[in-house]
N, CA and C atoms of all chains as a GROMACS GRO file, in nm:
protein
  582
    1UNK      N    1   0.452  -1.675   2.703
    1UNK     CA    2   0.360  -1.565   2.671
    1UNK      C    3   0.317  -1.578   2.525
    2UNK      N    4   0.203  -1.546   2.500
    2UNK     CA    5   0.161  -1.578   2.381
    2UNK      C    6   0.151  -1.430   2.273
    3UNK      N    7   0.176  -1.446   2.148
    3UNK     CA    8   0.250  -1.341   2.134
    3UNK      C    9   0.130  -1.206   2.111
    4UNK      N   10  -0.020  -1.223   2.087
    4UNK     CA   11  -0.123  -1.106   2.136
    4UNK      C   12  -0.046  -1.060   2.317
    5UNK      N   13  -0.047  -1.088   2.406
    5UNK     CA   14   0.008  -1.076   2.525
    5UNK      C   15   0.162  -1.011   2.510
    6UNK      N   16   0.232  -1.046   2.424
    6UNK     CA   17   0.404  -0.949   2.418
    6UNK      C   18   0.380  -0.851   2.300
    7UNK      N   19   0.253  -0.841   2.250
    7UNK     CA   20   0.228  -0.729   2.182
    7UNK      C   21   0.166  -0.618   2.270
    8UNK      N   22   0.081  -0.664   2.365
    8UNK     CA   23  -0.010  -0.540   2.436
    8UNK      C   24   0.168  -0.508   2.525
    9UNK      N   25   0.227  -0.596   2.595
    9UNK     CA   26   0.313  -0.534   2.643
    9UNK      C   27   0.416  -0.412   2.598
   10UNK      N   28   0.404  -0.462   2.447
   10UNK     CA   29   0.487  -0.364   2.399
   10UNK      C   30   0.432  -0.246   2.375
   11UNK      N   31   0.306  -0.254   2.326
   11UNK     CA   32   0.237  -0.173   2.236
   11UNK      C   33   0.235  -0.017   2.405
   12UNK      N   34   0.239  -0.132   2.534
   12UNK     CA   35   0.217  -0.021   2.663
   12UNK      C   36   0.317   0.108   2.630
   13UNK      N   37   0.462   0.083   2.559
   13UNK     CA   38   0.463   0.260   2.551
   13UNK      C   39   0.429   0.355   2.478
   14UNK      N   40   0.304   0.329   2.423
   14UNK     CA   41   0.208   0.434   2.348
   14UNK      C   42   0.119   0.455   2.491
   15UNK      N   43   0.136   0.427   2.605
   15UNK     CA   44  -0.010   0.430   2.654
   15UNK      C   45  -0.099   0.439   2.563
   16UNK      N   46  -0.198   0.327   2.545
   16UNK     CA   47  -0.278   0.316   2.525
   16UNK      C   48  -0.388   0.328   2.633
   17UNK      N   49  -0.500   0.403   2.531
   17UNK     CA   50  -0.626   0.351   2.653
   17UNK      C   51  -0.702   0.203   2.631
   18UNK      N   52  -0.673   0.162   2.508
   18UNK     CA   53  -0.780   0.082   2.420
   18UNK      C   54  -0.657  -0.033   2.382
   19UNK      N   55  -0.661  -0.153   2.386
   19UNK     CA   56  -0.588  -0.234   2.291
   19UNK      C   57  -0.663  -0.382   2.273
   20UNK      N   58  -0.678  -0.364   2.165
   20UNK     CA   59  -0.828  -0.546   2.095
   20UNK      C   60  -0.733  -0.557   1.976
   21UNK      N   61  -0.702  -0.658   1.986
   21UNK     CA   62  -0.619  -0.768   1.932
   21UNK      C   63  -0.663  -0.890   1.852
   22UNK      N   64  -0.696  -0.944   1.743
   22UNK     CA   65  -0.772  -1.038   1.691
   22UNK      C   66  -0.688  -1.094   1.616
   23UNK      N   67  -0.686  -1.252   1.630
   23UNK     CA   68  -0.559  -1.328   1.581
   23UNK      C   69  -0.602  -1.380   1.445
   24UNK      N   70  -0.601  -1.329   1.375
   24UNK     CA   71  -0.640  -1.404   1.230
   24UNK      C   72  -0.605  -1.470   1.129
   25UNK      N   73  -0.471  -1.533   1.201
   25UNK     CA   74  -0.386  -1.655   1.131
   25UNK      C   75  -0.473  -1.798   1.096
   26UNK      N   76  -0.563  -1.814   1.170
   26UNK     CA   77  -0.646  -1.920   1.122
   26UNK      C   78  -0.705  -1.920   0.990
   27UNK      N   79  -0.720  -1.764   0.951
   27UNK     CA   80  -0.800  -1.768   0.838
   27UNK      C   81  -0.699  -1.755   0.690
   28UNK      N   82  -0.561  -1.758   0.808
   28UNK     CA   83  -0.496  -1.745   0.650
   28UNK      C   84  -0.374  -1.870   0.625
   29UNK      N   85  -0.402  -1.973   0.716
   29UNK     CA   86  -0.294  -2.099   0.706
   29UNK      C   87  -0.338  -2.148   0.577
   30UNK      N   88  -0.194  -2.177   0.501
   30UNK     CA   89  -0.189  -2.218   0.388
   30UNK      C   90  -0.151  -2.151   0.287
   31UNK      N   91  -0.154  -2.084   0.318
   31UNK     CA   92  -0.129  -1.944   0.192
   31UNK      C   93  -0.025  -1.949   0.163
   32UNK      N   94   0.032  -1.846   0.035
   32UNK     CA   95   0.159  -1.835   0.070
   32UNK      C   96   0.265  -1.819   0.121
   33UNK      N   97   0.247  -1.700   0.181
   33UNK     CA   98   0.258  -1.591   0.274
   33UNK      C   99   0.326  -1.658   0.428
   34UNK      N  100   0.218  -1.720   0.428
   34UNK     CA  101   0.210  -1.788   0.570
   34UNK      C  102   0.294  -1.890   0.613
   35UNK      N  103   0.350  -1.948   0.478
   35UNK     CA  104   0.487  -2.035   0.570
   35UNK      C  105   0.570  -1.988   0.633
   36UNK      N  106   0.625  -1.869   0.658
   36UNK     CA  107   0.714  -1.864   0.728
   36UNK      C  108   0.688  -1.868   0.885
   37UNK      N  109   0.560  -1.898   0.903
   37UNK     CA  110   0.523  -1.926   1.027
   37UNK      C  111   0.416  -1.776   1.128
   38UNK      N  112   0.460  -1.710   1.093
   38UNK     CA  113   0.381  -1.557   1.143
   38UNK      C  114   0.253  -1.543   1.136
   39UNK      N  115   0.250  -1.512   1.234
   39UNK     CA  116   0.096  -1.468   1.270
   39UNK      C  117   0.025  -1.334   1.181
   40UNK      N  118  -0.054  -1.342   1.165
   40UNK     CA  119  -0.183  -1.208   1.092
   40UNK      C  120  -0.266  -1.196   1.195
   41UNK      N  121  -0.257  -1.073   1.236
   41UNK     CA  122  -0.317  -1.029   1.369
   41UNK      C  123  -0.391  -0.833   1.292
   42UNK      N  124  -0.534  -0.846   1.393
   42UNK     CA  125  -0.586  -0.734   1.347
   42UNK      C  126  -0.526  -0.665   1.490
   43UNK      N  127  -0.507  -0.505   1.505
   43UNK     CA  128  -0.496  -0.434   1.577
   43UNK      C  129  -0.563  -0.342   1.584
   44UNK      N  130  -0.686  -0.254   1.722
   44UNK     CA  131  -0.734  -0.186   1.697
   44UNK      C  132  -0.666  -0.115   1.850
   45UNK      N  133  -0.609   0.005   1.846
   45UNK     CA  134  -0.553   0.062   1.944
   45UNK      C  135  -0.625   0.246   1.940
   46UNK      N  136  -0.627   0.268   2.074
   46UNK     CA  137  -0.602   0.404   2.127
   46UNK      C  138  -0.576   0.479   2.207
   47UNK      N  139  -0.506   0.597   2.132
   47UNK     CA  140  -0.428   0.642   2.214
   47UNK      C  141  -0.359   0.816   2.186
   48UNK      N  142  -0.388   0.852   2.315
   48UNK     CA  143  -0.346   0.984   2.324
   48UNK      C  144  -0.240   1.071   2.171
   49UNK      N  145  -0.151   0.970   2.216
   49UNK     CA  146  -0.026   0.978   2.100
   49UNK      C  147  -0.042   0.987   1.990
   50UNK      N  148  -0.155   0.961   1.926
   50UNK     CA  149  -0.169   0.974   1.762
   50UNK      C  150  -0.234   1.101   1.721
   51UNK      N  151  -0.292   1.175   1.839
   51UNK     CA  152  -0.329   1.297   1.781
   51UNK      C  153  -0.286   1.383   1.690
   52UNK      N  154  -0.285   1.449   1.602
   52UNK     CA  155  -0.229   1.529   1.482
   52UNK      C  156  -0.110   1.452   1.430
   53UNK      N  157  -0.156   1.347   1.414
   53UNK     CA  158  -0.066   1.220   1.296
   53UNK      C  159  -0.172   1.193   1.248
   54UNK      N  160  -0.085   1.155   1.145
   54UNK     CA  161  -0.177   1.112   0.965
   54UNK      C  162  -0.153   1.001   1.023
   55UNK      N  163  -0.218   0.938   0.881
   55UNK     CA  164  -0.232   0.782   0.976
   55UNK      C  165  -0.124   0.687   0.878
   56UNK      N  166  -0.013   0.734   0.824
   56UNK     CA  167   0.121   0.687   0.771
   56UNK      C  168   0.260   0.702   0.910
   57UNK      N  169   0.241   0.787   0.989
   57UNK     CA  170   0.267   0.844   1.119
   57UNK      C  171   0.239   0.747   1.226
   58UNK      N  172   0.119   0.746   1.235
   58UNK     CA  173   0.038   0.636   1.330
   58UNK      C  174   0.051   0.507   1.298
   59UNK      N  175   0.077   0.487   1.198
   59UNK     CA  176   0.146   0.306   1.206
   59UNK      C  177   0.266   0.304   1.209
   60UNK      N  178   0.370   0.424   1.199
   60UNK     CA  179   0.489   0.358   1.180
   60UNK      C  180   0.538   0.374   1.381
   61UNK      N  181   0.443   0.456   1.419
   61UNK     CA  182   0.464   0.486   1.649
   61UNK      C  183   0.453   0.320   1.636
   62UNK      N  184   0.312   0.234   1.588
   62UNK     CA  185   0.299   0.102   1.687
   62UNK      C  186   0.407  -0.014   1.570
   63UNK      N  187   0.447   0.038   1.445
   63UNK     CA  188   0.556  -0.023   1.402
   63UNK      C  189   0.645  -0.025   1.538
   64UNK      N  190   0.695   0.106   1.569
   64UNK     CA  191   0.806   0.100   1.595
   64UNK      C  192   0.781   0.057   1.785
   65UNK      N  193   0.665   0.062   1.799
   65UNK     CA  194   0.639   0.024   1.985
   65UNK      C  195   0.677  -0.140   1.971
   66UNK      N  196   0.618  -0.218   1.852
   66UNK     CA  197   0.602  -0.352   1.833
   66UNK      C  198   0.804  -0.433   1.797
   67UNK      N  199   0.847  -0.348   1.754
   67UNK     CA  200   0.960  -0.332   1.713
   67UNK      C  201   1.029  -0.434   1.643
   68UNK      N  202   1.135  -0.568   1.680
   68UNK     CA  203   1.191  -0.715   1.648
   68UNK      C  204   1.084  -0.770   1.577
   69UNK      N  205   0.940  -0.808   1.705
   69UNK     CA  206   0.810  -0.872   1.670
   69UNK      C  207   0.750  -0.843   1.518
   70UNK      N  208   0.755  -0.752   1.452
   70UNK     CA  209   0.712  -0.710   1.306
   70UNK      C  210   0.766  -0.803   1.224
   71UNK      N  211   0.914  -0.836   1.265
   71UNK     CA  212   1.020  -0.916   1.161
   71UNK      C  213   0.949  -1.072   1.166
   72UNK      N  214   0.928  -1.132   1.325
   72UNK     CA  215   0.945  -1.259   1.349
   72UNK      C  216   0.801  -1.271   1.429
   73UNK      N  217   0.763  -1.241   1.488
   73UNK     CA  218   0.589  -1.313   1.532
   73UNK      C  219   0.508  -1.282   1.445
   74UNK      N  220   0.538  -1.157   1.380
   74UNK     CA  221   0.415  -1.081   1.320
   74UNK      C  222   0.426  -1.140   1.170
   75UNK      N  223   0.378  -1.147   1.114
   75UNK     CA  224   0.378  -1.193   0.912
   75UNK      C  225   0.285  -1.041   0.854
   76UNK      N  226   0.160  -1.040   0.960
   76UNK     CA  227   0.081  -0.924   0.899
   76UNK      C  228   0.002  -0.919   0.972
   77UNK      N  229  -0.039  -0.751   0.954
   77UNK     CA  230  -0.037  -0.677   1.081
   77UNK      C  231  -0.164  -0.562   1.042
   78UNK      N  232  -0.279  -0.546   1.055
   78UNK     CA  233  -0.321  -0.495   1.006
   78UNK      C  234  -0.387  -0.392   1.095
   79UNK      N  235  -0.366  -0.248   1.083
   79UNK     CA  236  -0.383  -0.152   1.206
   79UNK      C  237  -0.518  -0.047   1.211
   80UNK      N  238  -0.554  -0.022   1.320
   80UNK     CA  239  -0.646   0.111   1.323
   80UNK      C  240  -0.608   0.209   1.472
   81UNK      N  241  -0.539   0.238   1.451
   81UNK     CA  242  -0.451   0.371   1.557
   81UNK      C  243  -0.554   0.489   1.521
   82UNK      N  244  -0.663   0.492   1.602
   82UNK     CA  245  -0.729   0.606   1.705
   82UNK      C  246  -0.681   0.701   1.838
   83UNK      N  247  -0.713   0.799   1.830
   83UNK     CA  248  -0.743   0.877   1.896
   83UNK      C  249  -0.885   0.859   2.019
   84UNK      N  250  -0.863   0.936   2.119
   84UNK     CA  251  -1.006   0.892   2.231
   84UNK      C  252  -1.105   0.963   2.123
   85UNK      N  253  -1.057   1.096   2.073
   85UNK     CA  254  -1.196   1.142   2.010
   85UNK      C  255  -1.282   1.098   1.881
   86UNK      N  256  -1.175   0.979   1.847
   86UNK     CA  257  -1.230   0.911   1.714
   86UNK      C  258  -1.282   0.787   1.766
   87UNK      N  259  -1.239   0.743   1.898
   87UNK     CA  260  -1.291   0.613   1.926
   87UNK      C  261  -1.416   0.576   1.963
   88UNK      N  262   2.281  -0.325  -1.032
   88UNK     CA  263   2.244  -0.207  -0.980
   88UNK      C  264   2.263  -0.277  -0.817
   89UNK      N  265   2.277  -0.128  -0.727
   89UNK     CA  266   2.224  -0.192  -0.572
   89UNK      C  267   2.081  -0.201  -0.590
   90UNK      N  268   2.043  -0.280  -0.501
   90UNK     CA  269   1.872  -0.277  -0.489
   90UNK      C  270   1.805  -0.149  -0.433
   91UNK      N  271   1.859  -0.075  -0.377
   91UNK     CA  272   1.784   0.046  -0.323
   91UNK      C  273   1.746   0.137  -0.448
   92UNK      N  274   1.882   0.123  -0.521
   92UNK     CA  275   1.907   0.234  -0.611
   92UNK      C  276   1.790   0.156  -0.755
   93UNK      N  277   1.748   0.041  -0.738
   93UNK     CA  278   1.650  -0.031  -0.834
   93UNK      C  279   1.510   0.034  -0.771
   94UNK      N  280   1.495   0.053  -0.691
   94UNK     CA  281   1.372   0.068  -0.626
   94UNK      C  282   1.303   0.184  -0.642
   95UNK      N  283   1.461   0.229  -0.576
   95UNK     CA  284   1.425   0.430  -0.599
   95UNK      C  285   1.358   0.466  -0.774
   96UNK      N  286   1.437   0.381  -0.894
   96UNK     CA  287   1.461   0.381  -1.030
   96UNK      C  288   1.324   0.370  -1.068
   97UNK      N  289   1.243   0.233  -0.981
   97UNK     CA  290   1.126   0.231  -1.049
   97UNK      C  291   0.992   0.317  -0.976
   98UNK      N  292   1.040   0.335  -0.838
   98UNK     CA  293   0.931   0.459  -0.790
   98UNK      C  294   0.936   0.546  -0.840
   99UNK      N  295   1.039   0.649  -0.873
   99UNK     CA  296   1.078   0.762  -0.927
   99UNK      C  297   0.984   0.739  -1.057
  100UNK      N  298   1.045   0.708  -1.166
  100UNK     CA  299   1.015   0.617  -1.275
  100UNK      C  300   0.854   0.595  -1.340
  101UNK      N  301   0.807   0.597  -1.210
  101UNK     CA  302   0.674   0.581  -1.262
  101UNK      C  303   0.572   0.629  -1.153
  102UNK      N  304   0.468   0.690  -1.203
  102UNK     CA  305   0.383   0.788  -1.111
  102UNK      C  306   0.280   0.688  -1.015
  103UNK      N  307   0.260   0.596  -1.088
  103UNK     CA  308   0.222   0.473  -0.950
  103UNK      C  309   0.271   0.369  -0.965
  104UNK      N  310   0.331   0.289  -0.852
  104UNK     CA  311   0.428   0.193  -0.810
  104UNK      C  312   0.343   0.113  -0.700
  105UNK      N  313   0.312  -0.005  -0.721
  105UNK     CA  314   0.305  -0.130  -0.597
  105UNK      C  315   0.380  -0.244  -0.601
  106UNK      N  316   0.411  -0.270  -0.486
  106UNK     CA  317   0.512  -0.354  -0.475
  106UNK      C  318   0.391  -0.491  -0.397
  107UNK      N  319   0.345  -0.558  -0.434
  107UNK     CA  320   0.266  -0.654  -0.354
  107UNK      C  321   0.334  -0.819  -0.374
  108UNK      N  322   0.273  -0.885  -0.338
  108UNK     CA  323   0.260  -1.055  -0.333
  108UNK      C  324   0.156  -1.134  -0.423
  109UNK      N  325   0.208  -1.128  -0.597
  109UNK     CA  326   0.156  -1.198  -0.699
  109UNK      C  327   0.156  -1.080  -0.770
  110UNK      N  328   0.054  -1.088  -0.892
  110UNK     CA  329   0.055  -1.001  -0.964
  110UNK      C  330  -0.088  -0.916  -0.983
  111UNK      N  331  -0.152  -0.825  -1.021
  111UNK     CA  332  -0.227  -0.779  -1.016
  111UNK      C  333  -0.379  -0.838  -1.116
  112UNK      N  334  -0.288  -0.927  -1.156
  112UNK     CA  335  -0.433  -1.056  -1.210
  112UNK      C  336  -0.441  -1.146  -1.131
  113UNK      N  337  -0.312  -1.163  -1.071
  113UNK     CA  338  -0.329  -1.311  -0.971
  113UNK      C  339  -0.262  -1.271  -0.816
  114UNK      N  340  -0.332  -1.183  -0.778
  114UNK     CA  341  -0.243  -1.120  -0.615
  114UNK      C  342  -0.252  -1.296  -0.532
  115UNK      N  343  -0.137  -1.312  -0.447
  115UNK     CA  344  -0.109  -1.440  -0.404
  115UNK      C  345  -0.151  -1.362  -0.232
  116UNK      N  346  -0.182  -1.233  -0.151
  116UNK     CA  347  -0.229  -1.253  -0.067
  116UNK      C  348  -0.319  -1.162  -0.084
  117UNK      N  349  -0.440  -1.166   0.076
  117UNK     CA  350  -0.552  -1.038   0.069
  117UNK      C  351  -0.507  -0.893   0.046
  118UNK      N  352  -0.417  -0.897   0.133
  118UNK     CA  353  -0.387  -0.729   0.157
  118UNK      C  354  -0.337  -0.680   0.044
  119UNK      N  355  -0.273  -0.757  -0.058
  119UNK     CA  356  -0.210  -0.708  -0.189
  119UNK      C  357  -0.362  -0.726  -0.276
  120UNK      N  358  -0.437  -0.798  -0.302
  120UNK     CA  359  -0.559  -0.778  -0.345
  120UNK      C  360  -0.645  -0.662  -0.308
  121UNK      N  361  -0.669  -0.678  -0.228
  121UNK     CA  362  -0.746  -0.515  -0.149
  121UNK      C  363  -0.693  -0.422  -0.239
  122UNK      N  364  -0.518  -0.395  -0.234
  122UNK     CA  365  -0.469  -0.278  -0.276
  122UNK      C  366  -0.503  -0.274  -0.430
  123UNK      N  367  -0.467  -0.371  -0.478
  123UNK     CA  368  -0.531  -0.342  -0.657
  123UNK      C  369  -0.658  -0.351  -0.698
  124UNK      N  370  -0.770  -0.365  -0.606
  124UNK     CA  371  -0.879  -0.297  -0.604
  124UNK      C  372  -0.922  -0.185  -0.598
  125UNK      N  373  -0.837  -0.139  -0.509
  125UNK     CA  374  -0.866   0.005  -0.402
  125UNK      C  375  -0.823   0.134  -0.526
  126UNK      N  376  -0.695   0.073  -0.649
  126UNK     CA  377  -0.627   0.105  -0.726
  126UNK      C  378  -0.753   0.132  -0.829
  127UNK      N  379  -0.836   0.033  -0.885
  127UNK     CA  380  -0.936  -0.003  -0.957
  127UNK      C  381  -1.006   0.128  -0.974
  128UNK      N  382  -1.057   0.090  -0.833
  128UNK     CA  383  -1.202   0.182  -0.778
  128UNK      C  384  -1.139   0.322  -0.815
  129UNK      N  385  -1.012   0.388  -0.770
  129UNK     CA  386  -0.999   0.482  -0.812
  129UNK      C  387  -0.986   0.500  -0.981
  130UNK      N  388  -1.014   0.408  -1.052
  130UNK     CA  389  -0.949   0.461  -1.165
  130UNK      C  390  -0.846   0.450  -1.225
  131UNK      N  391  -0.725   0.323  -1.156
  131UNK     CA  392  -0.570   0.333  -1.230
  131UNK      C  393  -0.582   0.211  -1.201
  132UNK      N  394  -0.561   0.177  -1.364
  132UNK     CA  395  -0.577   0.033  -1.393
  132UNK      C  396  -0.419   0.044  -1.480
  133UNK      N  397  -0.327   0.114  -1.525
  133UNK     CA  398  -0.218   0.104  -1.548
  133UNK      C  399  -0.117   0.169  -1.456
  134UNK      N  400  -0.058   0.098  -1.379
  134UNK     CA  401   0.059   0.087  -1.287
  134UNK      C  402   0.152   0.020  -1.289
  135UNK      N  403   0.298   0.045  -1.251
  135UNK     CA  404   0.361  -0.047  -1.264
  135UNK      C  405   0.376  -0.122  -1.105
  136UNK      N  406   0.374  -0.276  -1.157
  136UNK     CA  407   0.388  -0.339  -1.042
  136UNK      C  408   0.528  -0.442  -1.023
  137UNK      N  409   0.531  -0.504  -0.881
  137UNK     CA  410   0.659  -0.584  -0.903
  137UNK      C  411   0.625  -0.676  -0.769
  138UNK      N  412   0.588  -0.811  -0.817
  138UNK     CA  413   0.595  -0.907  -0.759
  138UNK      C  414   0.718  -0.994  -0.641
  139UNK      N  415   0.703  -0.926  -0.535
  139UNK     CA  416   0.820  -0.966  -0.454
  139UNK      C  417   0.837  -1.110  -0.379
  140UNK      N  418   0.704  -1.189  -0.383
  140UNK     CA  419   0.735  -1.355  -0.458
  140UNK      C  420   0.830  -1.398  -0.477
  141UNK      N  421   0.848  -1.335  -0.591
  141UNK     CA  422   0.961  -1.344  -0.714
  141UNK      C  423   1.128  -1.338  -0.668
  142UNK      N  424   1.136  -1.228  -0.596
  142UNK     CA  425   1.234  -1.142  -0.590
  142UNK      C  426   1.300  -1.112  -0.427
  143UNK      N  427   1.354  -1.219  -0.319
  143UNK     CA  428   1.372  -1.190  -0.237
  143UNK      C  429   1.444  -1.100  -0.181
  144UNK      N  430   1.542  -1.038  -0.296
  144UNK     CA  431   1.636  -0.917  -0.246
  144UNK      C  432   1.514  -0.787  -0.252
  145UNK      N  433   1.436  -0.795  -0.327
  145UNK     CA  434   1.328  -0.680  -0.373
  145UNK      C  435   1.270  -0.709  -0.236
  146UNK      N  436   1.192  -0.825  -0.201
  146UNK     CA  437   1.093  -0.830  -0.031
  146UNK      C  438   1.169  -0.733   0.049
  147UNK      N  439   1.294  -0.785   0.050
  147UNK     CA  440   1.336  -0.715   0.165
  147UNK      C  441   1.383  -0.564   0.139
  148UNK      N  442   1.434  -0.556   0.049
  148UNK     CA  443   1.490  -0.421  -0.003
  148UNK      C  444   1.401  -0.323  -0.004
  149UNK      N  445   1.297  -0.349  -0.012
  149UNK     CA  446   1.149  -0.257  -0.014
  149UNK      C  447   1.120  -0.232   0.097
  150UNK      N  448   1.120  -0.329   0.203
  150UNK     CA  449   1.064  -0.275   0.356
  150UNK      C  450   1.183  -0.154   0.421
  151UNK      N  451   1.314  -0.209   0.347
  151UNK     CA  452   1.396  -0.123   0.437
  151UNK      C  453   1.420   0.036   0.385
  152UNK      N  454   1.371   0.037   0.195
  152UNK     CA  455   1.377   0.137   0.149
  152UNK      C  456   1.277   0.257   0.202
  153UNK      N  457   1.113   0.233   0.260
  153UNK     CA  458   1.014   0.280   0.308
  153UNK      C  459   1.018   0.291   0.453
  154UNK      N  460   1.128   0.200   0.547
  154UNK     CA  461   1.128   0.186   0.629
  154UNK      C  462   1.000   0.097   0.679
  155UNK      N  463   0.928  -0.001   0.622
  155UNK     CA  464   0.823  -0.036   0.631
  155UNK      C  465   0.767  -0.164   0.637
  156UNK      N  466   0.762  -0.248   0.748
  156UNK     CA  467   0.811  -0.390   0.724
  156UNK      C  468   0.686  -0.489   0.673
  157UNK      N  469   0.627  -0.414   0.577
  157UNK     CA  470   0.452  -0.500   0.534
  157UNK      C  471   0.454  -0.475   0.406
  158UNK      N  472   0.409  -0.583   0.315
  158UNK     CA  473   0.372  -0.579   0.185
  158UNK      C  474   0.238  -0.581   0.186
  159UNK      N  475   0.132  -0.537   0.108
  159UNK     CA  476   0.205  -0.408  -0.003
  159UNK      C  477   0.228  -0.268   0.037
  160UNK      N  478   0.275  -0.216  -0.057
  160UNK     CA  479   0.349  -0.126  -0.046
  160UNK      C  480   0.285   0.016  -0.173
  161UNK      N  481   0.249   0.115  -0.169
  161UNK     CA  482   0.217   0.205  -0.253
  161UNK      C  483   0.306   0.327  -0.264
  162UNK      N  484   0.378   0.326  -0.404
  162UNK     CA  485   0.412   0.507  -0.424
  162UNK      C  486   0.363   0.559  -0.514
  163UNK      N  487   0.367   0.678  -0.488
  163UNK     CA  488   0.308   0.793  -0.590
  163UNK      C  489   0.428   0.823  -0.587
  164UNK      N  490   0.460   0.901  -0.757
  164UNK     CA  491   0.536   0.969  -0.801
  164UNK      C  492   0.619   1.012  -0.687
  165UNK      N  493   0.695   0.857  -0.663
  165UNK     CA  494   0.833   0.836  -0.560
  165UNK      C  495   0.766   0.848  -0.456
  166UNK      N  496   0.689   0.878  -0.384
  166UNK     CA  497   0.685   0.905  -0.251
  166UNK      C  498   0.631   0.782  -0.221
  167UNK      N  499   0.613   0.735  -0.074
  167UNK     CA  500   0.520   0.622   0.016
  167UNK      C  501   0.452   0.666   0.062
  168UNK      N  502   0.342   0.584   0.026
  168UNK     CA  503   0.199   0.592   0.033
  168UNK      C  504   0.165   0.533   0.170
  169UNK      N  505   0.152   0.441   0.179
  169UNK     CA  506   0.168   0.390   0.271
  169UNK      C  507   0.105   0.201   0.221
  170UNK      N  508   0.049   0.131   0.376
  170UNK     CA  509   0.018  -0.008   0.325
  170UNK      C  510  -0.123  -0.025   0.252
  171UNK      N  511  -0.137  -0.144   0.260
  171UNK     CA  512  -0.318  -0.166   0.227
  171UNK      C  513  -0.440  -0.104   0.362
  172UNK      N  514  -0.392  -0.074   0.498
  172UNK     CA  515  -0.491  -0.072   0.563
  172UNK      C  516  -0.497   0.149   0.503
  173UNK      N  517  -0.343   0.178   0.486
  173UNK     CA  518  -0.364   0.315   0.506
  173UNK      C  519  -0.446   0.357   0.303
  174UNK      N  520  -0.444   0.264   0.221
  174UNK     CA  521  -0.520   0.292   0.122
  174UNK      C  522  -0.637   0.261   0.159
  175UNK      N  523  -0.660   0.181   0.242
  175UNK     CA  524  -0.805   0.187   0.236
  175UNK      C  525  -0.873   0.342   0.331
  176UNK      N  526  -0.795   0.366   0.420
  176UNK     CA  527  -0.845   0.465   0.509
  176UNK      C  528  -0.846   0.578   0.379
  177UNK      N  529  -0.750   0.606   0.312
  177UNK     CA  530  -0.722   0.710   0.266
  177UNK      C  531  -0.883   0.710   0.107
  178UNK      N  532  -0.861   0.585   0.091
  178UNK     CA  533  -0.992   0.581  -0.018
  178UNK      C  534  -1.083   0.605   0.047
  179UNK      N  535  -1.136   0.565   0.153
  179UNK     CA  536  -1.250   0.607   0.233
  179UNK      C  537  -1.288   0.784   0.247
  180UNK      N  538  -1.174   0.850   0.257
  180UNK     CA  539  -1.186   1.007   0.323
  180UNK      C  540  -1.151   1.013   0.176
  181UNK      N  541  -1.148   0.985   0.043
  181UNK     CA  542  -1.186   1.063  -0.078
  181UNK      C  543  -1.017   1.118  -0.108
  182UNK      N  544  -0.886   1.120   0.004
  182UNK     CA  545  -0.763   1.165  -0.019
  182UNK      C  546  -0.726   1.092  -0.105
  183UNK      N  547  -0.728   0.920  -0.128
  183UNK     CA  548  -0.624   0.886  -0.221
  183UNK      C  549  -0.643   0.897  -0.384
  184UNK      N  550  -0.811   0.913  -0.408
  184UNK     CA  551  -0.860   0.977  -0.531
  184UNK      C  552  -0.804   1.102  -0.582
  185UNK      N  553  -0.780   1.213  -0.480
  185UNK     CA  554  -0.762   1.328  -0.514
  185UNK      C  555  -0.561   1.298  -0.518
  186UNK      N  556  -0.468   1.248  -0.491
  186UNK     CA  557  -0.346   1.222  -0.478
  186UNK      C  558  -0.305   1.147  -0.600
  187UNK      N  559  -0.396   1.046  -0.645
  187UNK     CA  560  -0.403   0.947  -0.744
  187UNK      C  561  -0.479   1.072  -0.892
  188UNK      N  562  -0.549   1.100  -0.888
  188UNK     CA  563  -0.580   1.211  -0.990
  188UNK      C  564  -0.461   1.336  -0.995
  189UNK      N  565  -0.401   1.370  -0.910
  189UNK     CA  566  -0.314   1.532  -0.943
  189UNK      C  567  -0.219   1.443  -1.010
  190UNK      N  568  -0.166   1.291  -0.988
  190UNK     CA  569  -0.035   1.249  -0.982
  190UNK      C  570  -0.075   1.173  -1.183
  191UNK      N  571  -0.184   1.120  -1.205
  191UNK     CA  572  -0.234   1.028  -1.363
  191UNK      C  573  -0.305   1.156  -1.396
  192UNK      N  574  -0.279   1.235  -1.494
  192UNK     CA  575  -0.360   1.317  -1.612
  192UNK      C  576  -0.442   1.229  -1.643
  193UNK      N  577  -0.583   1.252  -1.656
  193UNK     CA  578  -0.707   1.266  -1.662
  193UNK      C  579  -0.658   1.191  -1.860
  194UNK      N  580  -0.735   1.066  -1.934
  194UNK     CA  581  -0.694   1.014  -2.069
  194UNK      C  582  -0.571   0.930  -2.071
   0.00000   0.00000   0.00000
């Protein structure tokens, strides 16, 4: 499984309605950052669950849906946790 | 010192705190660049910063102090701010101007 694919899986106990995923490690091989091998992935999710969360709140739900993966697939992670009525 | 108790020392310590990747003349990734822009634009061009590059007990000691596993990292007068995507949201809606002004007297 490739790890956009064990992210939507995880990310499923937010139900989400919405999950777009954009792998953007290509644009950052070489860097510093980037040796340790991890991916830089954009996240644009929504979902019921973030309603009346700030959005310090709302990243730490798909922190914590994404969970191990933050430490070891993920390097950086860059989020937009919506709501249906913001989406 | 323990490292938590270093961390707490320099958030507390100082009314804005980033913890990024290089330094704020030479940020070594985007998202830590963004943030000392975003810093700029508002107006606070003196902060203290700390290059966690540098400092692998600090990388890690920082994610676990915020609970927060992404550099960079923003506090205000001790508190977490949050990362680079939530400064940018927050510069956008005009909040981190008004948070960043109550927290730096105006001179």
């Amino acid at each position: 499984m490739n790890v956009a694919d064990a992210m939507r899986e995880r990310l499923a106990s937010l139900a989400p309605l919405a999950v777009d995923i954009i792998d953007d490690s290509a644009r950052h091989a070489g860097h510093a950052g980037a040796r340790s091998g991890g991916g830089h992935y954009h996240l644009r999710i929504v979902s019921e669950r973030f309603a009346g969360r700030a959005p310090l709140a709302r990243h730490r739900l798909v922190h914590e849906a994404l969970g191990e993966m933050m430490h070891h697939e993920i390097h950086a992670l860059s989020i937009q946790a919506l709501t249906p009525e913001e989406a | 010192m323990d490292i938590k108790d270093r961390i707490h020392q320099q958030v507390t310590g100082h009314r804005v705190a980033l913890y990024m990747k290089g330094t704020p003349r030479f940020p070594q990734c985007g998202f830590s660049a963004t943030a000392v822009q975003i810093l700029k634009h508002c107006g606070v061009t003196d902060f203290f910063s700390a290059n966690v590059l540098e400092d692998a007990d600090l990388r890690q000691g920082v994610k676990e102090y915020a609970n927060w596993p992404t550099i960079p990292q923003l506090y205000i007068n001790g508190e977490f701010v949050g990362g680079c995507d939530i400064m940018k949201e927050m510069y956008h809606s005009g909040e981190l101007k008004k948070l960043l002004e109550a927290a730096v007297p105006a001179g």
